[in-house]
N, C-alpha and C positions, 0 to 999 in steps of 0.2 A: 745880543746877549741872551737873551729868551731861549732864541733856537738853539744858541751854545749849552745852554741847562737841559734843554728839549734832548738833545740829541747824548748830552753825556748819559742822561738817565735812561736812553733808550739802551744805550752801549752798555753801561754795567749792568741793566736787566738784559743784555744778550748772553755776556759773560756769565751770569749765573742760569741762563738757560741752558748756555751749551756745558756749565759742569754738571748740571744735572744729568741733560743726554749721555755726557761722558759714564757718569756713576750709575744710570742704569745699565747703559751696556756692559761695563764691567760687570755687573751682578748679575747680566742674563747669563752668562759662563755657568754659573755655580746654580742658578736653578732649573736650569734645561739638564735634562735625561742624554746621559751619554758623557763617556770618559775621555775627553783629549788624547790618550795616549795610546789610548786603543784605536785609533784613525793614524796616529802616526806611527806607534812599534810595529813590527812584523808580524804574521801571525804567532810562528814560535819566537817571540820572545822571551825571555829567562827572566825572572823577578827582578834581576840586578838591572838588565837595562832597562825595563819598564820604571825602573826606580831612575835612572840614570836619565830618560827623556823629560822625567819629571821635575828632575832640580834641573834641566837646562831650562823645561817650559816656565820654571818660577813655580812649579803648583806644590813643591812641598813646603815654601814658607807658609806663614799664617796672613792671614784674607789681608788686615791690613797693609803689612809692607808689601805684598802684590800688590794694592791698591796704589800704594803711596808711588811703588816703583813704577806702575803704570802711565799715572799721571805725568811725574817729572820725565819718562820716556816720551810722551806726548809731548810735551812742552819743549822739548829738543827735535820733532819732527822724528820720533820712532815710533810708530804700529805696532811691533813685534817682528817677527820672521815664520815666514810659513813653513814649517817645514814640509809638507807636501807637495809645495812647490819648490824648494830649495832659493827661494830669494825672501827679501826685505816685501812685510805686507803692503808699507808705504809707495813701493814703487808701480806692485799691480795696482794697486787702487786709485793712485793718483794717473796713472795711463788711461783709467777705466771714463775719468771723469768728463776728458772733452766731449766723448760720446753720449754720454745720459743729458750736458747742457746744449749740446747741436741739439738732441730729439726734444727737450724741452722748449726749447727758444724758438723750434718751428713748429711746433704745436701750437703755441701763443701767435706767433705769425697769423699760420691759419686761421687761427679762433677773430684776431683782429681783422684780417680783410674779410673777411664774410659776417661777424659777429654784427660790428658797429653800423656797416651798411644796412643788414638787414634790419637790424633793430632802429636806423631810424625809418625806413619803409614802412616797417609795422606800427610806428607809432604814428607816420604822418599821413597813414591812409588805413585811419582808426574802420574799423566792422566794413571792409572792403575784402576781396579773395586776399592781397597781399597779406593782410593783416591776418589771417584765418592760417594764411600759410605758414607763417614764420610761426605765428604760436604751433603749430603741430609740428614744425620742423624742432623747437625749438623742447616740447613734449618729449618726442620722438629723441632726440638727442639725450636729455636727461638721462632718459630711460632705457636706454642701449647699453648692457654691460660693454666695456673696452676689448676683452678678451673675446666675445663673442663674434662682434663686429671686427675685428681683424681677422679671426679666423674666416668670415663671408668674404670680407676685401681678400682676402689670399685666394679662396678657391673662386673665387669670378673672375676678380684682375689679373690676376697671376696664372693658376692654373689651365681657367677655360679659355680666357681672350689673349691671356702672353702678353699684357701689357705693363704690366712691371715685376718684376723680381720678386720670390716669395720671402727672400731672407738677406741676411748679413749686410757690410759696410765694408766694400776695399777699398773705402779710400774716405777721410775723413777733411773738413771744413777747411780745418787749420792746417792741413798737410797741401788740398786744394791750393789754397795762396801759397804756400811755399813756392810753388813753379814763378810767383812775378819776385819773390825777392829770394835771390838762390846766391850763394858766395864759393867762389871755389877759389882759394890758392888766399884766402882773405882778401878779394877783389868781387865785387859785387860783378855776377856773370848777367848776359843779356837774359830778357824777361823771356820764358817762355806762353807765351799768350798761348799758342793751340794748344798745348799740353794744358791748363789750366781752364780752356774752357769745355776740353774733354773732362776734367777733373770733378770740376764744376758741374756739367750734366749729370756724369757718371751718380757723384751724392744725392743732387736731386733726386735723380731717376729713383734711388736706393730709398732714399728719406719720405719722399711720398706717400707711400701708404701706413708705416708706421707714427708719423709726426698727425696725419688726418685721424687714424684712430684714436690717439693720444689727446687731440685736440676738440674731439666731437662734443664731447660733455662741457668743455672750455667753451665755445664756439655758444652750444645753447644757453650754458649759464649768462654768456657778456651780451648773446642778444636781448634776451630778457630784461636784464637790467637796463642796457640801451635804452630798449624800448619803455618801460615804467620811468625811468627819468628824464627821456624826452616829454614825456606826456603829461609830465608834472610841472617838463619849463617852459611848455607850447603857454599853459594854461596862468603862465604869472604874469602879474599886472606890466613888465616893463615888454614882454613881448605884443600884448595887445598895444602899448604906445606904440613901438615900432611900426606896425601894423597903420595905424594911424596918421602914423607919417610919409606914409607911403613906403616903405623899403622893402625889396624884393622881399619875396618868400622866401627864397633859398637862401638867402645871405642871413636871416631871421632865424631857418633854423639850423646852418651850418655851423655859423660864424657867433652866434650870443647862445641860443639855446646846445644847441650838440658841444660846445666850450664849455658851457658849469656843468655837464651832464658829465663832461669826461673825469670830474673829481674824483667822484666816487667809484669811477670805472679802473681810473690807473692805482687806485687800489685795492682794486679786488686782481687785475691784472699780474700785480707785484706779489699777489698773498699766492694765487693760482701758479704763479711760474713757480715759486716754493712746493707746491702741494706737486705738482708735473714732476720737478727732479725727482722725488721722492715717491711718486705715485705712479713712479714708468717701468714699477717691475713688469707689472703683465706683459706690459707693450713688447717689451723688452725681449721677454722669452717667447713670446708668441711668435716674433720678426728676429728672434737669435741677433738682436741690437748689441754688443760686445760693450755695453754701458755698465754703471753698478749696479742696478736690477739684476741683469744673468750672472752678476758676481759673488752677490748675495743668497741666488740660489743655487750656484753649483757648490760655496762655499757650506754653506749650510747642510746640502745632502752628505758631506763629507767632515763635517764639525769641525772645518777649518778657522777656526775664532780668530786670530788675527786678522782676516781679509773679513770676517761677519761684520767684528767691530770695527775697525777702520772703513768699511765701507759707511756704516751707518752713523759715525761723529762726521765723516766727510757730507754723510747728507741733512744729520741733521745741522753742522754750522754754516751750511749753504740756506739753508732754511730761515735761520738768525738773519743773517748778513742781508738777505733780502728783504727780510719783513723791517730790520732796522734801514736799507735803502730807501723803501717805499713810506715807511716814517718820515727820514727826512724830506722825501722828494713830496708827500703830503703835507707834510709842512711847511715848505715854500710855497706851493699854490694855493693854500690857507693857512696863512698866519696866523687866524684865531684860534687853532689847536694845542697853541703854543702857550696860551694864558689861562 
């Protein structure tokens, strides 16, 4: 019952986070420099149809029935329509999205197989070279713009050694598995395994150096933390029993200490995969990722508002959705946050 209240109060304070995202994006429209209609009429346009783009675009009602009609457009799954592009904003945007949660989701990857390891290295072989190493590695990472560091990962790995691709994604996750489950005639056709583990490389190969710069700053952040709260549970009184009773070292600090350690880790993990969707424009443009990052910025050079703001409600209730995820899934592993 607790976590029932726990979690409804998380959901309607989502709910009123994301009308706020909604309501400023709507009002970044009207305080940003530059006319909608002059990115969509021609250059010689005639007064009449610059008038005429404008009652299609909704901009010669008054702010609020724009507003109001925005909203309830929203809430039936419409964006708007770009005219620029001549389709529905909701279709580019929600196309855009497998791509920005693939490069988020393997950034977090990366940050966890190298992060936790190392951080417990560093904590379990406290003022040793290990230990010396990961805090500089971990320095070092902080302190690496994202945009810089992929521009170096491009011209070394890519350009000078030809060992990975400096750009783009032909071929995505979700498209990947389609080859094991394929239907042709409404009859499930036999699995193509070669195709799919061609598939499968091919994304890696692609994904790899943009998911590692994305993830560098992740990767330092989780070792750190790692390592400070190993070092906090090495030193509590139930691990010196263990100690005492003879039980391996490893199993002492695998299995009891790197266990309470991960509390606080799976959530800063859950807050960081949030911050990733939405903090992967650089990556993005840097590696021409076809995500909402590069959507946002070609939109933007071109003051294409439907796909600006449809990109940025899509990232900021992605954002919600996981911070109230990792709420609940913190609240299972500690029930006392509940009361």
């Amino acid at each position: 019952m607790a976590l029932g209240r726990f979690l409804l109060k998380r959901g309607i304070q989502g709910v009123l986070v994301v009308w706020g995202v909604v309501t400023a994006v709507f009002l970044l429209r009207f305080i940003t420099p530059g006319d909608p209609v002059t990115f969509v009429a021609p250059l010689d346009a005639s007064a009449e149809l610059r008038a005429q783009i404008a009652a299609d675009l909704g901009l010669d009602q008054p702010l609020y029935v724009q507003y109001v009609d925005y909203i309830v457009g929203l809430l039936q799954g419409d964006m708007g329509y770009s005219y620029l592009r001549g389709t529905e904003a909701s279709t580019i945007v929600l196309a855009r999205v497998p791509a920005t949660v693939e490069l988020a989701v393997a950034a977090t990857v990366v940050a966890i197989v190298i992060a936790i390891p190392l951080g417990v290295i560093s904590a379990t072989r406290r003022r040793e070279p290990a230990d010396y190493g990961a805090t500089l590695f971990s320095l070092v990472g902080i302190s690496t713009p994202n945009f810089w560091l992929g521009i170096m990962l491009i011209l070394v790995l890519s350009v000078q050694l030809d060992i990975f691709p400096t750009s783009r994604r032909p071929i995505g996750l979700f498209e990947t598995f389609a080859f094991l489950v394929t239907v042709e005639n409404g009859l499930a056709a036999p699995m193509d395994v070669g195709a799919f583990l061609d598939g499968l490389w091919t994304w890696l190969w692609h994904i790899a150096l943009p998911a590692v710069t994305l993830g560098t700053y992740f990767t330092a952040l989780v070792t750190r933390l790692t390592r400070s709260g190993m070092i906090e549970e090495l030193g509590q009184p139930y691990v010196r029993a263990a100690r005492a009773k003879g039980l391996p070292e490893s199993l002492i600090q695998y299995k009891h200490a790197l266990q309470n350690t991960l509390i606080p880790i799976v959530t800063v993990l859950g807050l960081q995969l949030g911050t990733l969707i939405g903090g992967a424009v650089i990556t993005e443009a840097v590696f021409s990722w076809p995500g909402l990052g590069t959507l946002v910025i070609d939109s933007i050079n071109v003051r294409d508002w439907p796909l600006i703001q449809g990109s940025l409600i899509v990232i900021g209730t992605g954002f919600v959705l996981i911070n109230i995820f990792v709420d609940a899934l913190y609240a299972y592993l500690n029930p006392r946050v509940v009361h």
